[in-house]
C-alpha positions as CSV (number, residue, x, y, z in Angstrom):
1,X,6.4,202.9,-117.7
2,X,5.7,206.4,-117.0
3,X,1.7,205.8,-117.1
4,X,2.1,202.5,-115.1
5,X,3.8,204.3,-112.5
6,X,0.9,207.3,-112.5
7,X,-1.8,204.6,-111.8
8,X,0.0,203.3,-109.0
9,X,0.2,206.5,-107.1
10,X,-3.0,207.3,-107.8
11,X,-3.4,209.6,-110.2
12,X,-5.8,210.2,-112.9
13,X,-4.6,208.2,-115.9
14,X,-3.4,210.5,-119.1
15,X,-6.2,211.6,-121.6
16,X,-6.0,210.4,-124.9
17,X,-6.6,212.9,-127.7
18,X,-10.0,212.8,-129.7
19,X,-10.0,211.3,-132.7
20,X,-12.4,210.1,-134.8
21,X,-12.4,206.5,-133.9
22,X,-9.6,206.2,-131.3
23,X,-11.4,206.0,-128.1
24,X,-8.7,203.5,-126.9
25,X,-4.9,203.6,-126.9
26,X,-4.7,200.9,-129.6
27,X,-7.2,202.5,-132.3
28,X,-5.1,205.6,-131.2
29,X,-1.9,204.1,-132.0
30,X,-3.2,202.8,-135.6
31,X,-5.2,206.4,-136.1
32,X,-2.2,208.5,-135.5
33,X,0.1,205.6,-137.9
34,X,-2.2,205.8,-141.1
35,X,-2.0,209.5,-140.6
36,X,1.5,210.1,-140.5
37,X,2.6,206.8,-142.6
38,X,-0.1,206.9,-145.0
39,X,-0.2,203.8,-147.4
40,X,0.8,203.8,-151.2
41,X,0.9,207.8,-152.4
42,X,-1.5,208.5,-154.6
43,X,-0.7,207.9,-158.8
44,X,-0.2,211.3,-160.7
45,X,-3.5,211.5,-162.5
46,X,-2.7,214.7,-164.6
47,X,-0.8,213.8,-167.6
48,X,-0.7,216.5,-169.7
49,X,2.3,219.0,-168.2
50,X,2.7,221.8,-169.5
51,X,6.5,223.4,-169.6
52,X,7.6,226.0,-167.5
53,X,8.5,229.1,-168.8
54,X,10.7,230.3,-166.4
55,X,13.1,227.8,-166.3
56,X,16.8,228.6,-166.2
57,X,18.9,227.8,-169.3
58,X,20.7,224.7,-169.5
59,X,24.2,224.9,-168.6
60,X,26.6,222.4,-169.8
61,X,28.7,221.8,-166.7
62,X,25.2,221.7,-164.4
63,X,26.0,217.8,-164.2
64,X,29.3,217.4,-163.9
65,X,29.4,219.2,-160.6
66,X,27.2,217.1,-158.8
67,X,28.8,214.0,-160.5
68,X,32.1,215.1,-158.9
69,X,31.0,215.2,-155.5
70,X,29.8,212.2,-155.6
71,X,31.5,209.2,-154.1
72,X,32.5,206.0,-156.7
73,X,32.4,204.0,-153.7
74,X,29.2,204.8,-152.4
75,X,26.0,202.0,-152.2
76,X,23.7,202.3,-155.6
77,X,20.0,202.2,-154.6
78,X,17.1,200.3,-156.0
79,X,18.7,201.1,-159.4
80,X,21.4,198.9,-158.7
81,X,23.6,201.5,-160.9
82,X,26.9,202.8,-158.9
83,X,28.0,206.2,-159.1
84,X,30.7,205.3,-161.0
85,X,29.3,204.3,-163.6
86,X,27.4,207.4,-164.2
87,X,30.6,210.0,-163.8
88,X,32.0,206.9,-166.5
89,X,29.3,207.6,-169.0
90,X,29.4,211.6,-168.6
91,X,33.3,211.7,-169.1
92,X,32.7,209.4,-172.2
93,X,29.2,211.4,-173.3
94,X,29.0,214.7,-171.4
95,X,25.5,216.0,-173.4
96,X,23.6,211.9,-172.4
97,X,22.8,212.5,-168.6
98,X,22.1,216.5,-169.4
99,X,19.3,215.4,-172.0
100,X,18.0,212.6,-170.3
101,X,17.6,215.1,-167.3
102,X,16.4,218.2,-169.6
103,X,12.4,217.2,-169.8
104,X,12.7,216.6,-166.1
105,X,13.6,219.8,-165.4
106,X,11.7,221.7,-168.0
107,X,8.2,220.4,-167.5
108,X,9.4,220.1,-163.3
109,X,8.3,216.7,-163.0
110,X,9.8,214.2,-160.5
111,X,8.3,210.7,-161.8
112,X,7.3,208.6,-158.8
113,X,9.8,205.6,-160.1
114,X,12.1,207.9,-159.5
115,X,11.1,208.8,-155.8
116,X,11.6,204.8,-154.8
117,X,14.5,204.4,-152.3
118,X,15.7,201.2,-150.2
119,X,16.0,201.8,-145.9
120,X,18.6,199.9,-144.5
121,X,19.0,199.5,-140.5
122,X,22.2,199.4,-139.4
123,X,23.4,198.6,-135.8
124,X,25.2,201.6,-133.8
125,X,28.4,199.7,-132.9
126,X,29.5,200.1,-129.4
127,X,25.9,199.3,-127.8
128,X,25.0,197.1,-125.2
129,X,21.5,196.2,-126.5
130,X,20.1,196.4,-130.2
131,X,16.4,196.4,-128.4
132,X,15.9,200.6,-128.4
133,X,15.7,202.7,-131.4
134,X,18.1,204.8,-130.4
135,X,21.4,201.9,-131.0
136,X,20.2,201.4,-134.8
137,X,20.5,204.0,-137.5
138,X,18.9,203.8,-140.9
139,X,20.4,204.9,-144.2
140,X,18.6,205.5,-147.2
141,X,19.9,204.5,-151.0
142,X,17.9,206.7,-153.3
143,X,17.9,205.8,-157.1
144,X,21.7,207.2,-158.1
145,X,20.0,209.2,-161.7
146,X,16.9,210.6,-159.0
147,X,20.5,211.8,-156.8
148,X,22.0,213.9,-160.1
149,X,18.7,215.5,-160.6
150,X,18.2,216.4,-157.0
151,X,21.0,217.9,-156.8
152,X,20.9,220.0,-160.2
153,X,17.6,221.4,-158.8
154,X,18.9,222.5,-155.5
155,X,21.4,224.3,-156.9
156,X,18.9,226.2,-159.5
157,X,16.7,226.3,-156.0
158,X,18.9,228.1,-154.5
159,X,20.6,230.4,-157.4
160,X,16.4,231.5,-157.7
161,X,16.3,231.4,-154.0
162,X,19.6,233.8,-153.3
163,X,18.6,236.3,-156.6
164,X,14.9,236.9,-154.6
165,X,16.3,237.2,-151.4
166,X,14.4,234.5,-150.1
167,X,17.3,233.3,-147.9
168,X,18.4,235.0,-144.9
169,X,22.4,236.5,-145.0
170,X,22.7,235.0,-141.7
């Protein structure tokens, strides 16, 4: 609307930025997509990992923490596996989830089947028209196991980060 408006008044129309093979607005529009939505990520091609030796010591309650925040009624993700099934299995075996997890962490690998999450687009309620961006939200269901082992690393993230002083008191 805004450019419309400028070439009816007149005025120069708006430059377009250079690019490689955008001279118009649609090559533009697919140039600046493929850069910021690129296609399939690329596959891991180094297989041989090697452990990390500074890695923290395990600590036996490091997953039941996160399990208890979680919510039991929560949507799974692609997994399809609720929450509350996995607080079920670590109050049945509490060591299962912190071995499965324990490679993971050692070798800090995140494996990309592991990364895969569903987008849902839900509908702001109240709107008067579903047509702008801005009356849908979307939510994201990541893979319930990839959820327990993102959230044991933020916290050994952030114990390394807070012992460094890489985070600011403020």
């Amino acid at each position: 609307m805004w450019t419309a408006k400028r070439f009816a008044v007149g005025r120069s129309p708006p430059s377009f930025p250079e690019l490689p093979g955008a001279s118009t607005p649609t090559e533009l529009n697919k140039a600046l997509l493929d850069h910021f939505f690129p296609g399939e990520p690329a596959s891991f091609t180094n297989t041989i990992l090697l452990p990390f030796r500074e890695c923290l010591p395990r600590a036996v309650d490091e997953v039941g923490r996160p399990l208890d925040r979680f919510s039991p009624s929560s949507a799974p993700g692609p997994d399809a596996i609720p929450n509350s099934v996995w607080k079920r299995v670590h109050h049945v075996a509490p060591h299962l989830i912190h071995d499965l997890l324990a490679p993971l962490v050692a070798y800090g690998s995140h494996p990309l089947t592991l990364k895969r999450a569903d987008g849902i687009v839900l509908d702001k309620p109240g709107k008067s028209s579903y047509d702008s961006p801005s009356s849908v939200r979307v939510i994201v269901l990541l893979q319930t196991f990839s959820k327990i082992f993102e959230r044991i690393m933020n916290s050994r993230l952030s114990c390394v980060a807070r012992a460094t002083g890489l985070l600011n008191p403020h």
